[in-house]
mmCIF entry with sequence, helices, sheets and N, C-alpha, C, O atoms, coordinates in Angstrom:
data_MODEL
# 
_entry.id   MODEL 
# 
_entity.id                         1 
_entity.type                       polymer 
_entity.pdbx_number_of_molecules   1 
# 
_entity_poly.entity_id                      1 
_entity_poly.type                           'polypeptide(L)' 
_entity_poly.nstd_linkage                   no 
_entity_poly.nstd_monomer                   no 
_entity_poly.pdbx_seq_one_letter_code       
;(UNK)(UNK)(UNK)(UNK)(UNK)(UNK)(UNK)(UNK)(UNK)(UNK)(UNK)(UNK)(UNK)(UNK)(UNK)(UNK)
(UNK)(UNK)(UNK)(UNK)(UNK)(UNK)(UNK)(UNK)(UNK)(UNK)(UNK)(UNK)(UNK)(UNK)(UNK)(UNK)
(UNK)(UNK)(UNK)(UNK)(UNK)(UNK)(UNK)(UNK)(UNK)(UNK)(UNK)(UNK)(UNK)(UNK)(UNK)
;
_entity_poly.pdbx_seq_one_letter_code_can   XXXXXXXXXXXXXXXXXXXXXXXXXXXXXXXXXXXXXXXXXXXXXXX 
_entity_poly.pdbx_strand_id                 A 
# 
loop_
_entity_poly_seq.entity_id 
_entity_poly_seq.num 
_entity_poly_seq.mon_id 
_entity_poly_seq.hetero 
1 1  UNK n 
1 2  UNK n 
1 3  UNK n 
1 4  UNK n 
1 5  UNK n 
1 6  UNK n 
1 7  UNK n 
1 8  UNK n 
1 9  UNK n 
1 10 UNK n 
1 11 UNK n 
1 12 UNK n 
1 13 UNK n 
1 14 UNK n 
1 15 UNK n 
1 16 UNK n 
1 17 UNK n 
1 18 UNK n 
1 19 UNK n 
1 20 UNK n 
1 21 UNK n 
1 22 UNK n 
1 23 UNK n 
1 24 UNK n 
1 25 UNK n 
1 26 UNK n 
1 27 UNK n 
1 28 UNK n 
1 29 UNK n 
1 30 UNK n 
1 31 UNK n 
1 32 UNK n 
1 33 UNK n 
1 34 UNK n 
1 35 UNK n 
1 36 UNK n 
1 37 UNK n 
1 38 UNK n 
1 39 UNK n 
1 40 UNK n 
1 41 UNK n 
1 42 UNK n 
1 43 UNK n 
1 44 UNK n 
1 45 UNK n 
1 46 UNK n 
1 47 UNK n 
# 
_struct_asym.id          A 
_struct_asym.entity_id   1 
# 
_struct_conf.conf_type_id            HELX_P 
_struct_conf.id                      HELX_P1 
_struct_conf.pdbx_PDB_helix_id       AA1 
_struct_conf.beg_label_comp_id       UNK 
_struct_conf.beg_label_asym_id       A 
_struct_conf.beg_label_seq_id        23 
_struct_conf.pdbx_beg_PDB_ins_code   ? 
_struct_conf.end_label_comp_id       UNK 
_struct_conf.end_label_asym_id       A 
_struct_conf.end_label_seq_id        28 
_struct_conf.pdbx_end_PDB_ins_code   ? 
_struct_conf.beg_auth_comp_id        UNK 
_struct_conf.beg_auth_asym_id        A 
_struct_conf.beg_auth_seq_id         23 
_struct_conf.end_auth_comp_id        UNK 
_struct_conf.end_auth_asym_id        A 
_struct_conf.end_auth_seq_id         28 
_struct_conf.pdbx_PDB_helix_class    1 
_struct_conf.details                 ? 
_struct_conf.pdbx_PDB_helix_length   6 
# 
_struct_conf_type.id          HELX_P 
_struct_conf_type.criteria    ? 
_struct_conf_type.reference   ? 
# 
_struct_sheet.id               AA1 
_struct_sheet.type             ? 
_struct_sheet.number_strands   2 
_struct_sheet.details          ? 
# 
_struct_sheet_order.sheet_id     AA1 
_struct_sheet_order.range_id_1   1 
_struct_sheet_order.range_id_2   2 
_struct_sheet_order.offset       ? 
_struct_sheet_order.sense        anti-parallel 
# 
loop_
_struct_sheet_range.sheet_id 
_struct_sheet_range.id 
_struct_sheet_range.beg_label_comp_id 
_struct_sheet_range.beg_label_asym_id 
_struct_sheet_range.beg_label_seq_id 
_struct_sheet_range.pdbx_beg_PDB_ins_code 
_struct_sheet_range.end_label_comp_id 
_struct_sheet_range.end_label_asym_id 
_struct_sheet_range.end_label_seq_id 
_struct_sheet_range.pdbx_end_PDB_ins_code 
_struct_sheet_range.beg_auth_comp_id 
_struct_sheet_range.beg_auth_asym_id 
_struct_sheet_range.beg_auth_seq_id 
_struct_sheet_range.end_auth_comp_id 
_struct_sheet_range.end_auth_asym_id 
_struct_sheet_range.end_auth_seq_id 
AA1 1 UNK A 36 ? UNK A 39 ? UNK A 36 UNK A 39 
AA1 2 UNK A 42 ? UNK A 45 ? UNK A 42 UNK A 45 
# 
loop_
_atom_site.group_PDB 
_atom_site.id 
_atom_site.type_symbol 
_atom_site.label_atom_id 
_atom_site.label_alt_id 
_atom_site.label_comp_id 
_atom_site.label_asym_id 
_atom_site.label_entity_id 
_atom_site.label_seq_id 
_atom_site.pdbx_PDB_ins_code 
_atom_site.Cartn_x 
_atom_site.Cartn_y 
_atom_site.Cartn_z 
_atom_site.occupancy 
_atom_site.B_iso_or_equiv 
_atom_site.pdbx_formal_charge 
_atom_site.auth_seq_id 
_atom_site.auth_comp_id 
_atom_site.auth_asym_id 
_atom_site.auth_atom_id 
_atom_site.pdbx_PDB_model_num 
ATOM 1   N N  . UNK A 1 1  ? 13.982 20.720  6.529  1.00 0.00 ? 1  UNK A N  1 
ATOM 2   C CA . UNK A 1 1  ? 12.854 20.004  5.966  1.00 0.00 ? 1  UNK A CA 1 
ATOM 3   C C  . UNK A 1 1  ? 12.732 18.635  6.629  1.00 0.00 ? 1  UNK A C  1 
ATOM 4   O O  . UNK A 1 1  ? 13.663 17.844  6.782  1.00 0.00 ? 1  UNK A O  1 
ATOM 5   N N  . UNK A 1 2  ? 11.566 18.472  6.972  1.00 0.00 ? 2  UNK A N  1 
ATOM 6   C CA . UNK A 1 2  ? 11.163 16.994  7.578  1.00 0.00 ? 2  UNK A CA 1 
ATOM 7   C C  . UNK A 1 2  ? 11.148 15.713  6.233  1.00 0.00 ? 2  UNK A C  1 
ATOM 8   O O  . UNK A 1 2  ? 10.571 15.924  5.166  1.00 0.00 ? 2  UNK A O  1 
ATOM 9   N N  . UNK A 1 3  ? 11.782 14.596  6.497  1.00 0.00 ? 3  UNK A N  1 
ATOM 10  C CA . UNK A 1 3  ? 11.713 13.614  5.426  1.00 0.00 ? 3  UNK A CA 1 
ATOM 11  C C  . UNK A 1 3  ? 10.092 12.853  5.688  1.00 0.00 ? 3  UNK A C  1 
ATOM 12  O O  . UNK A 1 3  ? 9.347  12.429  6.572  1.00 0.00 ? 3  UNK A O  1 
ATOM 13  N N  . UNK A 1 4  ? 10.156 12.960  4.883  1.00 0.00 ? 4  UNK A N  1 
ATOM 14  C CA . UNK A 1 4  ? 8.416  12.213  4.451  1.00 0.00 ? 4  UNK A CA 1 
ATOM 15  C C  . UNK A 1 4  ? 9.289  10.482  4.795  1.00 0.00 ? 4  UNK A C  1 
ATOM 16  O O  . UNK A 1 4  ? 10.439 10.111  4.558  1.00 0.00 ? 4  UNK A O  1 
ATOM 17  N N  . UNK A 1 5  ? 8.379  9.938   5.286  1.00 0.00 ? 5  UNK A N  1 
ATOM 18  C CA . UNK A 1 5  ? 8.171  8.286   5.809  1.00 0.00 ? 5  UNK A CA 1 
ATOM 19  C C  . UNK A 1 5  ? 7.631  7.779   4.542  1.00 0.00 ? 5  UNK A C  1 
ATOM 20  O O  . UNK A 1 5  ? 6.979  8.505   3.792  1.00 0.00 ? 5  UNK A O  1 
ATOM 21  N N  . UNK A 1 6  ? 7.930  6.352   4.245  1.00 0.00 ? 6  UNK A N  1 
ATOM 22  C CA . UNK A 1 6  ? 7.608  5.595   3.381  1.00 0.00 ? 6  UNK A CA 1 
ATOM 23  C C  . UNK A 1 6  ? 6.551  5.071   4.316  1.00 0.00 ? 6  UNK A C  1 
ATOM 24  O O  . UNK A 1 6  ? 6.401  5.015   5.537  1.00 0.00 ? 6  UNK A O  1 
ATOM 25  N N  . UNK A 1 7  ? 5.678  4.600   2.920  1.00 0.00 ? 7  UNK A N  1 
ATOM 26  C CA . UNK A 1 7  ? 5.048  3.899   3.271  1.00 0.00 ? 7  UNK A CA 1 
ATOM 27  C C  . UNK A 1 7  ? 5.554  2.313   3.222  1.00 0.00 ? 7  UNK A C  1 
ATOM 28  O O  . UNK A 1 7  ? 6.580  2.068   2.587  1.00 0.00 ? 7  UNK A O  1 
ATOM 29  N N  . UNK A 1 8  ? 4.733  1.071   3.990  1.00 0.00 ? 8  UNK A N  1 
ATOM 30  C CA . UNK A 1 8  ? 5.146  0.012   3.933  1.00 0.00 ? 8  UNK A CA 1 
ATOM 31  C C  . UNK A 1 8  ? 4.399  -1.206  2.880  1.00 0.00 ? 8  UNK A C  1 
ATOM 32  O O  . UNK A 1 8  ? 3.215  -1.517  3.002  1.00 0.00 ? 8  UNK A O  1 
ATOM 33  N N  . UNK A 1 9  ? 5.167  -1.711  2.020  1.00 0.00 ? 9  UNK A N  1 
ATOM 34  C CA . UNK A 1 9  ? 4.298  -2.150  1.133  1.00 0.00 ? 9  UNK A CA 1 
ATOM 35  C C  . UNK A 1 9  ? 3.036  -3.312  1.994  1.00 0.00 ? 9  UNK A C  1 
ATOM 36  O O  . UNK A 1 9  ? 3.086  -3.687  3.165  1.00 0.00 ? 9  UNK A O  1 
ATOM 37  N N  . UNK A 1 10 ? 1.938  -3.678  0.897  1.00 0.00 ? 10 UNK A N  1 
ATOM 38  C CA . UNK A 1 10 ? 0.956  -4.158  1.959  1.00 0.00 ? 10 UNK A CA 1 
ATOM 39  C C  . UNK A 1 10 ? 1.392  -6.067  1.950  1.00 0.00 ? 10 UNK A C  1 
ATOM 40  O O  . UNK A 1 10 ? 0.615  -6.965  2.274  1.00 0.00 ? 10 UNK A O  1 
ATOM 41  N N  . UNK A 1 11 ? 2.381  -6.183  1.627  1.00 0.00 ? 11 UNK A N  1 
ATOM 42  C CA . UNK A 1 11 ? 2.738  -7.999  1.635  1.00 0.00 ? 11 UNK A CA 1 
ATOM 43  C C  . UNK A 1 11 ? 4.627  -7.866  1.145  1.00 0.00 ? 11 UNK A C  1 
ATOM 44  O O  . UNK A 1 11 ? 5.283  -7.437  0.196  1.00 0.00 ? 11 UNK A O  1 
ATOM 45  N N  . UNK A 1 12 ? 4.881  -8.555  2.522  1.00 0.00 ? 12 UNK A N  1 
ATOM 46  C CA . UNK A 1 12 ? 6.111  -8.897  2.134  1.00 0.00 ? 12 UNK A CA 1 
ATOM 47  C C  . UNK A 1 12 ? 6.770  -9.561  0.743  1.00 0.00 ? 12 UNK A C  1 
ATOM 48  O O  . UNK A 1 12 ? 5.957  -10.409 0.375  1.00 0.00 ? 12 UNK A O  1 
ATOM 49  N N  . UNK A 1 13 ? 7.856  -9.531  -0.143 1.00 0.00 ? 13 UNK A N  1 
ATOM 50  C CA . UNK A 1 13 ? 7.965  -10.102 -1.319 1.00 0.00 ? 13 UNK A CA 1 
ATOM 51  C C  . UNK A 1 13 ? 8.910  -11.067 -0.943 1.00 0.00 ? 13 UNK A C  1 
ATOM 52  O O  . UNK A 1 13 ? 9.590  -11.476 -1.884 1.00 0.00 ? 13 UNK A O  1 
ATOM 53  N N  . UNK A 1 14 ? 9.121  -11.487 0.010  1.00 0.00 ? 14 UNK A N  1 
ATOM 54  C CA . UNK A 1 14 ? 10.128 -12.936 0.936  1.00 0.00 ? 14 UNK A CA 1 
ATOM 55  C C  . UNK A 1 14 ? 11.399 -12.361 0.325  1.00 0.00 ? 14 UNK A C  1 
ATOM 56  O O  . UNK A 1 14 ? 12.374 -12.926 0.820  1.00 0.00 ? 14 UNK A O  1 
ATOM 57  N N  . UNK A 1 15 ? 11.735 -11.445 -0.569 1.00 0.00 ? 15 UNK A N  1 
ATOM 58  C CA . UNK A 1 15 ? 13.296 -11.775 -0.541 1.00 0.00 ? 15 UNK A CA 1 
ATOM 59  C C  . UNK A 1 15 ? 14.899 -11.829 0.825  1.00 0.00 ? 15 UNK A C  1 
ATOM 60  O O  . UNK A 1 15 ? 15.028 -11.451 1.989  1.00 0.00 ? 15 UNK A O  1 
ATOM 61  N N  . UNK A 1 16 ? 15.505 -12.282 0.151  1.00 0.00 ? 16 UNK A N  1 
ATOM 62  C CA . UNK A 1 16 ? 16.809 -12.985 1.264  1.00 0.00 ? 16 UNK A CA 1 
ATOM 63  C C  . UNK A 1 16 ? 17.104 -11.241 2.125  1.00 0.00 ? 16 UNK A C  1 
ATOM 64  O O  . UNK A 1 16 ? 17.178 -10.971 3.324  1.00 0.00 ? 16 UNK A O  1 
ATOM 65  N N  . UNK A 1 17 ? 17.178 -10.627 1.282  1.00 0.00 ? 17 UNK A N  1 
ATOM 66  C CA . UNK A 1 17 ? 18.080 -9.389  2.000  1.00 0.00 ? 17 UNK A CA 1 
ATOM 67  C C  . UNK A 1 17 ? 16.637 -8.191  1.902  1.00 0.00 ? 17 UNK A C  1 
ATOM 68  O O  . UNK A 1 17 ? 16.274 -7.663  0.851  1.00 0.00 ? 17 UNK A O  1 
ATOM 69  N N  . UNK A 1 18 ? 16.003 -7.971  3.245  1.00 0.00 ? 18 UNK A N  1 
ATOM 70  C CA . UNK A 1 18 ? 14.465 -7.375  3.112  1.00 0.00 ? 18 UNK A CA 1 
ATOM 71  C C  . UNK A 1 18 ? 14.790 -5.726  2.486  1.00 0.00 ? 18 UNK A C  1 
ATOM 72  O O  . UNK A 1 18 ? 15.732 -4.958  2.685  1.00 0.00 ? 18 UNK A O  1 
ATOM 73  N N  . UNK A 1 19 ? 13.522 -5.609  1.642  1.00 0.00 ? 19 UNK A N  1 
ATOM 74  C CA . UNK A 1 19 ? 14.006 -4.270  1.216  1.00 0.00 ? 19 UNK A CA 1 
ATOM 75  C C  . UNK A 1 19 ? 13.695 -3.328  2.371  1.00 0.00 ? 19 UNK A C  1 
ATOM 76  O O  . UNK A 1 19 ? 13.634 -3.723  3.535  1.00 0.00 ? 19 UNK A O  1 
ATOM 77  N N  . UNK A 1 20 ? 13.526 -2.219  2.043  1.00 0.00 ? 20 UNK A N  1 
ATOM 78  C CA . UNK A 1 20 ? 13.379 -1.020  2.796  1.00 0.00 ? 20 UNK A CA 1 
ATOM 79  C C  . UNK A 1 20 ? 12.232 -0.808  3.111  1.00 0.00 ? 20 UNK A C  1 
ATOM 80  O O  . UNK A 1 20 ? 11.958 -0.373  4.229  1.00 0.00 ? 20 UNK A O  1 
ATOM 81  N N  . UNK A 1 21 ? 11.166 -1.110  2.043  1.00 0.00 ? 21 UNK A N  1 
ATOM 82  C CA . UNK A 1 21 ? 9.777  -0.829  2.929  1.00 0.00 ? 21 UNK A CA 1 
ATOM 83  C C  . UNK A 1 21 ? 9.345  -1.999  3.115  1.00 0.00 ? 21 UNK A C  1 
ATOM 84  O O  . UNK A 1 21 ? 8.114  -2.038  3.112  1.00 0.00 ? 21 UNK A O  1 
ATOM 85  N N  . UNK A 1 22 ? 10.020 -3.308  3.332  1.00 0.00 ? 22 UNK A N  1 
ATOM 86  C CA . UNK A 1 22 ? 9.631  -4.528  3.847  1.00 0.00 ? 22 UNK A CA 1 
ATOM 87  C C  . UNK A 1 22 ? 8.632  -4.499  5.075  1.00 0.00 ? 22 UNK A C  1 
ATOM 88  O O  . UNK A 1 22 ? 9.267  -4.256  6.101  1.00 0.00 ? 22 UNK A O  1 
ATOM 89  N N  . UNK A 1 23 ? 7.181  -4.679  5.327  1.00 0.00 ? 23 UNK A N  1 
ATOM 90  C CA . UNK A 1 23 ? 6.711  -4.863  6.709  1.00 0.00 ? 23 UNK A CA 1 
ATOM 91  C C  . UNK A 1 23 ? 7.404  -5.253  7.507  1.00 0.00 ? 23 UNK A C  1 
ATOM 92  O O  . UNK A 1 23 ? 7.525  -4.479  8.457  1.00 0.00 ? 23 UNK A O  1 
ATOM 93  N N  . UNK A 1 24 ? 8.056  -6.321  7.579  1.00 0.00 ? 24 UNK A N  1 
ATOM 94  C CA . UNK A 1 24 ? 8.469  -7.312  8.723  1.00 0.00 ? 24 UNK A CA 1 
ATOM 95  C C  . UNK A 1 24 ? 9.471  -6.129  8.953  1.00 0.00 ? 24 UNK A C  1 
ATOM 96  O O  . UNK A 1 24 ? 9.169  -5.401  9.899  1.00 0.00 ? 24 UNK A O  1 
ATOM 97  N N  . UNK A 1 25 ? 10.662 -5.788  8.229  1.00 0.00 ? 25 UNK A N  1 
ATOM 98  C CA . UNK A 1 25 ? 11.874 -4.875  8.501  1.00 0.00 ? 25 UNK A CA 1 
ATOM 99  C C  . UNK A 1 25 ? 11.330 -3.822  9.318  1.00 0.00 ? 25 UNK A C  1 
ATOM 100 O O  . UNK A 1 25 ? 12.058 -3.515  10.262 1.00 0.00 ? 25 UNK A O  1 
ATOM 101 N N  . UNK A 1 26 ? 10.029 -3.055  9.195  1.00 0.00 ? 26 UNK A N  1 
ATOM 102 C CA . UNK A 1 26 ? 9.829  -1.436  9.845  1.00 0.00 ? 26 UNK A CA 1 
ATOM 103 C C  . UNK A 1 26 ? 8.991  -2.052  10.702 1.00 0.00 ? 26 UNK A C  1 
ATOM 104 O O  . UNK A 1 26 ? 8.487  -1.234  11.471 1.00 0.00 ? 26 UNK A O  1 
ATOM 105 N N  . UNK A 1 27 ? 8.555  -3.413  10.925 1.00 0.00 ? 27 UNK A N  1 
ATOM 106 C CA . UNK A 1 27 ? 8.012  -3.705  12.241 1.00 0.00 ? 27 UNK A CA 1 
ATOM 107 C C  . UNK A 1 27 ? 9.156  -3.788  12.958 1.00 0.00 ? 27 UNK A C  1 
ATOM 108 O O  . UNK A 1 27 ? 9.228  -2.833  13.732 1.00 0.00 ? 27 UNK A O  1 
ATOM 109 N N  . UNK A 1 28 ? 10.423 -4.791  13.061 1.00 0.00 ? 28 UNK A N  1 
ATOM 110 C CA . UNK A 1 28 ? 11.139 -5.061  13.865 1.00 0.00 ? 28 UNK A CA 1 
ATOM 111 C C  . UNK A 1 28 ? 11.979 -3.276  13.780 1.00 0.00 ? 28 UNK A C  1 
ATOM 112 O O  . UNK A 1 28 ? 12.787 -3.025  14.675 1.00 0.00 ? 28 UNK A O  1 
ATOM 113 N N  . UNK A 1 29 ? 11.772 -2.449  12.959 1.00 0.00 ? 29 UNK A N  1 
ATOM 114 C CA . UNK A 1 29 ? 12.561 -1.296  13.084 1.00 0.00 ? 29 UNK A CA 1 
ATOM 115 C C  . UNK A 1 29 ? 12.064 -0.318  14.021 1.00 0.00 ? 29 UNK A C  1 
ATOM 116 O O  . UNK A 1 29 ? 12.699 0.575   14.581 1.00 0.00 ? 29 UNK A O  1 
ATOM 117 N N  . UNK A 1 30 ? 10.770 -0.627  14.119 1.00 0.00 ? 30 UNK A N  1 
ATOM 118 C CA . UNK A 1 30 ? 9.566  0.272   14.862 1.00 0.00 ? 30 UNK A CA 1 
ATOM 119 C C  . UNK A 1 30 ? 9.324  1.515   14.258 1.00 0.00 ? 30 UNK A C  1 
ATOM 120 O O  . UNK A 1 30 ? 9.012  2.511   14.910 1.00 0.00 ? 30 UNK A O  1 
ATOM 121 N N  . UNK A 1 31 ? 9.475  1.494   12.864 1.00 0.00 ? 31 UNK A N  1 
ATOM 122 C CA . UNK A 1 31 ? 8.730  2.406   11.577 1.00 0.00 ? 31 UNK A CA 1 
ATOM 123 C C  . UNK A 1 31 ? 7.615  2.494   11.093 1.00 0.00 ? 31 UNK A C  1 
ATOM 124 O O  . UNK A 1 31 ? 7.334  3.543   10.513 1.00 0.00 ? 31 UNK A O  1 
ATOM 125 N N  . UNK A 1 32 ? 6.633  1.432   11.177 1.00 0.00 ? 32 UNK A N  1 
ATOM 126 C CA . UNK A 1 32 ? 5.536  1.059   10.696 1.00 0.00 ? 32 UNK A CA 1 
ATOM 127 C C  . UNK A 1 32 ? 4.721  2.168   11.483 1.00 0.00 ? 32 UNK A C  1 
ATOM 128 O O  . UNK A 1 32 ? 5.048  2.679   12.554 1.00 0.00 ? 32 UNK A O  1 
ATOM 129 N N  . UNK A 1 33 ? 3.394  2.476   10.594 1.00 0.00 ? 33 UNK A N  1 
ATOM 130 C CA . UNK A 1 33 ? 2.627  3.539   11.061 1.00 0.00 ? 33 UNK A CA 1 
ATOM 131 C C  . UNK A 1 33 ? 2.002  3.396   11.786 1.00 0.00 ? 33 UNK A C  1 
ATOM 132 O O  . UNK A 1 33 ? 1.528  2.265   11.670 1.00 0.00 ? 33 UNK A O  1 
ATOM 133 N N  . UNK A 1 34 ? 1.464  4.106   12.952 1.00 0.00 ? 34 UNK A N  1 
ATOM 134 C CA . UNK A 1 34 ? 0.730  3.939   14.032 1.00 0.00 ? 34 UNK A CA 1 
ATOM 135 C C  . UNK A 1 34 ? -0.789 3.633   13.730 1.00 0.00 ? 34 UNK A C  1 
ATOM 136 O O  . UNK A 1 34 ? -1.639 4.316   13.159 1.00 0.00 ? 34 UNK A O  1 
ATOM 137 N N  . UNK A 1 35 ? -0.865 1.944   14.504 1.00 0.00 ? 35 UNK A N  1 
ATOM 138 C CA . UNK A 1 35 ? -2.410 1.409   14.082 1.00 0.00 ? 35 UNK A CA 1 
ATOM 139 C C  . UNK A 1 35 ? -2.663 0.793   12.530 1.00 0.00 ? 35 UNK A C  1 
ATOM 140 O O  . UNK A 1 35 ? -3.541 0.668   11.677 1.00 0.00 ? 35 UNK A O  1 
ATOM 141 N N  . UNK A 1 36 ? -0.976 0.450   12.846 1.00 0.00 ? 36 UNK A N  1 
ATOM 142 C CA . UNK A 1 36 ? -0.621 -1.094  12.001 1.00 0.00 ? 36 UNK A CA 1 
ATOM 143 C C  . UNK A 1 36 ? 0.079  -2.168  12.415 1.00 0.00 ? 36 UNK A C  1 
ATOM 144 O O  . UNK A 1 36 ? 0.908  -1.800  13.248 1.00 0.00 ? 36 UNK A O  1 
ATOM 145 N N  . UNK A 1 37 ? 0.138  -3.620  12.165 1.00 0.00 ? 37 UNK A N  1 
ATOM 146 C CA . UNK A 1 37 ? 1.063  -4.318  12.112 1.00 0.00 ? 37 UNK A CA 1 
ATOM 147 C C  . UNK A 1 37 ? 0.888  -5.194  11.025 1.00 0.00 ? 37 UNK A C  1 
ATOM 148 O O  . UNK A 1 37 ? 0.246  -5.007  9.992  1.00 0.00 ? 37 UNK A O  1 
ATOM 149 N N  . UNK A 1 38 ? 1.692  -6.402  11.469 1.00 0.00 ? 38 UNK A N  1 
ATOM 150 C CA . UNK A 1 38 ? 1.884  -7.218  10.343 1.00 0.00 ? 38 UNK A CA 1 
ATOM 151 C C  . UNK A 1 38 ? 1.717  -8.690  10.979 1.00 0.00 ? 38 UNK A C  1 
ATOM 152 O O  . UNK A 1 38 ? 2.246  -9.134  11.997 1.00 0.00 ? 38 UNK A O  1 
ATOM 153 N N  . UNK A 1 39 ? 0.826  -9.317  10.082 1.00 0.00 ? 39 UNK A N  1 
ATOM 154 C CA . UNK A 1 39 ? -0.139 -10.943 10.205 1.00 0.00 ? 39 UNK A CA 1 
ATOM 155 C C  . UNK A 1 39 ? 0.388  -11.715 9.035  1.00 0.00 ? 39 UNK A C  1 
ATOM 156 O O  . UNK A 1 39 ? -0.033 -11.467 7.905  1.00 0.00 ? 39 UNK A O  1 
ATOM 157 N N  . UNK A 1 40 ? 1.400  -12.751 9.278  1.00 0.00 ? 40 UNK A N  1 
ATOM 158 C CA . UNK A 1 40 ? 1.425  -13.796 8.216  1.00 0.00 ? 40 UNK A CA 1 
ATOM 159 C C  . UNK A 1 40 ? 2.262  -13.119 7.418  1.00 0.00 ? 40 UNK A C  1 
ATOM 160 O O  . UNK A 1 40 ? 2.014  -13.891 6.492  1.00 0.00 ? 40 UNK A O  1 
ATOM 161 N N  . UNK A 1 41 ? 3.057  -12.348 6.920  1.00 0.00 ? 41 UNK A N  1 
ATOM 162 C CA . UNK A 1 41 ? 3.213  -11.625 6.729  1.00 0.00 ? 41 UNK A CA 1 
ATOM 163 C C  . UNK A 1 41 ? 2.710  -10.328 5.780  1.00 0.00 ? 41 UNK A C  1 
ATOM 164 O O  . UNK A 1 41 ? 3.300  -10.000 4.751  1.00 0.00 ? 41 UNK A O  1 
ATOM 165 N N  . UNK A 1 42 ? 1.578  -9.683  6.279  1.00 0.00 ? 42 UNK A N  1 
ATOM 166 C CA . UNK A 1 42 ? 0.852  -9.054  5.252  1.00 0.00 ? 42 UNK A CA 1 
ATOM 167 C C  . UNK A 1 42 ? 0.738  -8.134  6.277  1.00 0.00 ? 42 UNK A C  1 
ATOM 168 O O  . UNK A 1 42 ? 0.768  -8.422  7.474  1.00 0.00 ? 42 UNK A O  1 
ATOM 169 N N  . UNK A 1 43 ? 0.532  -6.390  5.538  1.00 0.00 ? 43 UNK A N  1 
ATOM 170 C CA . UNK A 1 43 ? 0.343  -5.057  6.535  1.00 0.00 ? 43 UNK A CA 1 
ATOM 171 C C  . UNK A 1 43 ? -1.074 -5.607  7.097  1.00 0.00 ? 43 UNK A C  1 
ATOM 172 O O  . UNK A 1 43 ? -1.829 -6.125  6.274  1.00 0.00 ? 43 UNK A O  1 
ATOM 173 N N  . UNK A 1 44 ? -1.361 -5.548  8.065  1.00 0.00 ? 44 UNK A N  1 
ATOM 174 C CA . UNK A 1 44 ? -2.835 -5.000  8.702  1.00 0.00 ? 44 UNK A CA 1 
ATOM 175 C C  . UNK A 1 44 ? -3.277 -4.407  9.582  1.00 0.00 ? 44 UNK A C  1 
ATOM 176 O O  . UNK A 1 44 ? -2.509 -4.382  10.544 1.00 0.00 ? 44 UNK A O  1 
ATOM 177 N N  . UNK A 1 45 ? -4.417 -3.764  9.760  1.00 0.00 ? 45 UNK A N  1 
ATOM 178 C CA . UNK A 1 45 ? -4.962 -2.162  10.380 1.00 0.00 ? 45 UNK A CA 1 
ATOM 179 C C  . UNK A 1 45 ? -4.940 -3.150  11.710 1.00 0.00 ? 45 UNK A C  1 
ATOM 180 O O  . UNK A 1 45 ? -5.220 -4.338  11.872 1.00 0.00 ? 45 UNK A O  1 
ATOM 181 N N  . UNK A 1 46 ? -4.482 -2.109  12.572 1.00 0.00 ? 46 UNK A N  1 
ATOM 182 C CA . UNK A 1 46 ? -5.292 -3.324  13.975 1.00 0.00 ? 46 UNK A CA 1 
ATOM 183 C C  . UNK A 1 46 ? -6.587 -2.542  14.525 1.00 0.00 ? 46 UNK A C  1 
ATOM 184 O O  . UNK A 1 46 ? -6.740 -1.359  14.224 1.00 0.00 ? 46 UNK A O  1 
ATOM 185 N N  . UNK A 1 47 ? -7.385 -3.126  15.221 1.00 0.00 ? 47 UNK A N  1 
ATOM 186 C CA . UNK A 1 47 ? -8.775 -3.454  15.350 1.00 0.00 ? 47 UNK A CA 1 
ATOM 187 C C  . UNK A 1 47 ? -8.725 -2.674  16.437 1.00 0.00 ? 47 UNK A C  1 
ATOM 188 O O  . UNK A 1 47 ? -9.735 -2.499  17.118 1.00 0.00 ? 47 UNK A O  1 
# 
């Protein structure tokens, strides 16, 4: 069975130790979904 991907929540919650679906974390993890990143820290579609 294939594991289903989280999704990434749409705004980081700043805590010290990032959770798991942290944007910033699955950006620098290179998890984040294709024809997203992250601005300021908030998910956004790119253009």
């Amino acid at each position: 069975m294939a594991k289903k991907q989280r999704w990434p929540k749409s705004k980081c919650c700043e805590s010290r130790d990032r959770c798991t679906r942290c944007p910033l974390r699955m950006l620098k993890e290179g998890t984040l979904p294709p024809g997203y990143t992250v601005k300021k820290r908030r998910l956004v579609k790119v253009a």
